[in-house]
C-alpha positions in Angstrom: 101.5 101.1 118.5 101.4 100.6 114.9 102.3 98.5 112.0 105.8 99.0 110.1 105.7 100.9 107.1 107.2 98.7 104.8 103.5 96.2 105.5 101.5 99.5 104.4 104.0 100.0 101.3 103.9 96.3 100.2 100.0 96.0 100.4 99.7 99.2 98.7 96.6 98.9 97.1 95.3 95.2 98.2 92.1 95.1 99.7 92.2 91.5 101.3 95.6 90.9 102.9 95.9 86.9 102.5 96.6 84.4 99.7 92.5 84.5 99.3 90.9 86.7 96.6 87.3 87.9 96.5 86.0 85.1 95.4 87.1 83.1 98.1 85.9 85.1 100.5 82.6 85.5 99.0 82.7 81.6 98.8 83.6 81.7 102.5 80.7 83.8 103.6 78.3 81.4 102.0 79.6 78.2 103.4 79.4 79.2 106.4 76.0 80.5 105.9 75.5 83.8 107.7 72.5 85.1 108.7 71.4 88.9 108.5 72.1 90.0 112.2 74.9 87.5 113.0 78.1 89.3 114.7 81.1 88.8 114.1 84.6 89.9 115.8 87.5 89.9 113.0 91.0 90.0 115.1 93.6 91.7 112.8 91.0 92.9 110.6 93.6 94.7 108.0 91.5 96.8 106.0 88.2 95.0 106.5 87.1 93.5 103.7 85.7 90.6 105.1 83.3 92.6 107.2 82.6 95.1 104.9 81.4 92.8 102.2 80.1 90.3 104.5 77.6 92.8 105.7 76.9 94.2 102.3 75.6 90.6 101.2 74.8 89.2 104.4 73.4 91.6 106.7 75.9 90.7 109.5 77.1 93.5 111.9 80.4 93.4 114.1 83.6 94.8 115.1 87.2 94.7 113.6 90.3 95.3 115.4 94.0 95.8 113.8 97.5 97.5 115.0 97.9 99.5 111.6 96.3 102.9 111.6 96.6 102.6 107.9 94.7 99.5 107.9 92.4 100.6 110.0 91.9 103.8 108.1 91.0 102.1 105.2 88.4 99.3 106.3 86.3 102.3 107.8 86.6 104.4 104.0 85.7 100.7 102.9 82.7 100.5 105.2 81.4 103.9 104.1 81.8 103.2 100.2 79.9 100.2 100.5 77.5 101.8 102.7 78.2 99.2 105.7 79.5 102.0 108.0 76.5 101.9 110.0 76.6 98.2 111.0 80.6 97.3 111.1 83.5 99.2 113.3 87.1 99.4 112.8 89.1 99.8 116.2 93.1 100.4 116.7 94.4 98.6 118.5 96.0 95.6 120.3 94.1 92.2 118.3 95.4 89.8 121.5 94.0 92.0 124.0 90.5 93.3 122.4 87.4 91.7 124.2 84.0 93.2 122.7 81.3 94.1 125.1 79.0 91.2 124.3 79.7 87.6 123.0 79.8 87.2 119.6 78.1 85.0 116.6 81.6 84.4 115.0 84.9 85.4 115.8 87.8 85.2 113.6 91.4 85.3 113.1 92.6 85.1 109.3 96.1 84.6 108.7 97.2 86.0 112.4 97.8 83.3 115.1 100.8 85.0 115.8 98.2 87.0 118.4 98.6 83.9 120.1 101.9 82.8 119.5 99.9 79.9 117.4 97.1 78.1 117.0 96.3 76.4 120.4 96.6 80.0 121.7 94.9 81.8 118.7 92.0 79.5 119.8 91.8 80.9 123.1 91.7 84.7 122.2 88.9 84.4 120.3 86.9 82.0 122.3 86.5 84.2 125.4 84.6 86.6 122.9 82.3 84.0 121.6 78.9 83.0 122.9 78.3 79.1 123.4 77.4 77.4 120.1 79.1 80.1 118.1 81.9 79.5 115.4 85.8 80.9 115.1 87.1 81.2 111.7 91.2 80.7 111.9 93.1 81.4 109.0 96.1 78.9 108.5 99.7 77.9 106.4 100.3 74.4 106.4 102.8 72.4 104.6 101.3 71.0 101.4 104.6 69.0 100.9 107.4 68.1 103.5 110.3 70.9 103.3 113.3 68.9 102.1 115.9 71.3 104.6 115.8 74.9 106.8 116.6 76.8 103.1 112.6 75.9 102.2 111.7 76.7 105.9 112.8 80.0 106.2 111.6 80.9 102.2 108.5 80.3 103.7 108.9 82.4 106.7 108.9 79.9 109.3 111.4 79.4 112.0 111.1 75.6 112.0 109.2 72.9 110.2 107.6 72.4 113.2 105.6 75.8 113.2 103.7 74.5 110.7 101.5 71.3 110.3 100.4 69.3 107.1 96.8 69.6 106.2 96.2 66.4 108.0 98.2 67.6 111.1 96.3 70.9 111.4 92.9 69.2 111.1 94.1 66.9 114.1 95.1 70.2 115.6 92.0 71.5 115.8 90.4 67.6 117.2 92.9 68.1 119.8 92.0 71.3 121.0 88.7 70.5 121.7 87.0 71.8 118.0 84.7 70.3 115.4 86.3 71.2 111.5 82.7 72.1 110.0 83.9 73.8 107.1 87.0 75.0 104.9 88.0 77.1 102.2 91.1 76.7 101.0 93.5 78.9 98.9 95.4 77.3 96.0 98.5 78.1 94.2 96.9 80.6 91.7 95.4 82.7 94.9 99.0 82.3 96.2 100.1 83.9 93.0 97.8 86.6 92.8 98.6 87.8 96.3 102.6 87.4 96.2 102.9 89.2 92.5 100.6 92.2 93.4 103.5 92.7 96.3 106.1 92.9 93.3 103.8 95.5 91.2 103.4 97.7 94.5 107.0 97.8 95.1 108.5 98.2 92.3 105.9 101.5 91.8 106.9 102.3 95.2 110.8 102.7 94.6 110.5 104.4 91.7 108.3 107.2 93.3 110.8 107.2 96.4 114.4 106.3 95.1 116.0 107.7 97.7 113.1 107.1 100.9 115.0 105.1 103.7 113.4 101.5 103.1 114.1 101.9 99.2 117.6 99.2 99.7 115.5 96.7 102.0 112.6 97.1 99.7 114.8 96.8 96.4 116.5 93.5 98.0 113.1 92.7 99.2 112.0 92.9 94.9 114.9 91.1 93.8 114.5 88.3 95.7 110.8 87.4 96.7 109.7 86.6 92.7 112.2 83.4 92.7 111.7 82.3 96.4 107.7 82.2 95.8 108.0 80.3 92.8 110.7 78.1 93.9 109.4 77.8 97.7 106.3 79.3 98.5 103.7 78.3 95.9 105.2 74.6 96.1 105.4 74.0 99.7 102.9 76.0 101.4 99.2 76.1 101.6 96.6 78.7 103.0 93.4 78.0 104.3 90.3 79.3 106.2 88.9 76.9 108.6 85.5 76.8 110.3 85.5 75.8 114.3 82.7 75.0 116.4 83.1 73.8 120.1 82.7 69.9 121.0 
């Protein structure tokens, strides 16, 4: 069980694997004003730099779990440059399936409802690991403008219009499924940007150190064309957020 290579070659060097930047995720961590000592479970962790850096300025201690060995390799070299090792975990394995021990303060999903083949689903994982009065965090596209026809669909990597929801719509979402929104951080299109373009820089250094690996002709196609369908799809059509969830 593990992630394909091509995700490990794109990300290359990219410690937070969303359209957030440190920053963001620093602004996160305060909104939602974490305690030392609060516990959190991160579902599809990726190389852990919400937990790592969350317990470097917050105290909080917890447990992240991802399918890439890579990944996972990385957020526990994180955790022990930043000193953390001895309050977070990084575990391989299945995200859908992972159940820690004890309840937890927090637990979140950021940019990975596919674990639960959406949202209403996504929800559900990560409740059964949290304690009563504790908060998810779910990491989200929606539509920031209606997609015009199935070419701006499938530029931004959805099978159907319908798998996503405008800002408004994913907030209702969230009503319906039985949560209170209680905070937000959204990405924006400069985030978008920073996290799309770092993909180009990685690849292209990529092919040239391996012009003749076995993903170098889905990777080249992969360079050629993502640069125009970001700026012509992605960036214009599709937003990014973290939201904050707590139980009605």
């Amino acid at each position: 069980m593990d992630l394909a290579r091509s995700f490990v070659i794109r990300e290359g060097d990219l410690r937070i694997l969303n359209p957030f930047d440190a920053g963001k995720l620093a602004t996160l961590g305060r909104a939602v004003k974490l305690r030392p000592g609060t516990s959190i479970l991160d579902l599809c962790s990726g190389k852990g730099e919400l937990l790592c850096t969350w317990a470097r300025d917050h105290g909080v201690v917890g447990t992240g779990v991802d399918i890439s060995t890579a990944f996972t390799a990385a957020a526990r070299e994180r955790a022990a440059a930043l000193g953390v090792a001895d309050r977070v975990r990084f575990v391989h394995g299945d995200a859908a399936a992972f159940v820690p021990d004890e309840p937890v303060d927090v637990a979140a999903c950021v940019g990975a409802t596919w674990i639960g083949g959406g949202v209403p689903g996504t929800l559900e994982i990560l409740e059964r690991s949290l304690r009563p009065g504790g908060m998810l965090l779910v990491g989200e596209p929606w539509w920031r403008l209606d997609p015009p026809d199935q070419a701006t669909v499938a530029a931004c990597h959805a099978g159907s219009r319908d798998e996503f929801r405008s800002l408004p719509g994913l907030v209702e979402l969230f009503s319906e499924c039985g949560w209170d929104l209680v905070e937000m951080v959204l990405a924006d299109q400069d985030s978008w940007d920073r996290y799309a373009a770092a993909h180009w820089l990685n690849l292209r250094r990529w092919l040239d150190a391996n012009p003749d690996d076995e993903l170098a002709e889905e990777l080249r196609r992969e360079l050629t064309e993502d640069p125009l369908r970001h700026v012509r799809y992605q960036r214009e059509y599709l937003g990014w957020g973290v939201f904050a969830l707590m139980r009605r």
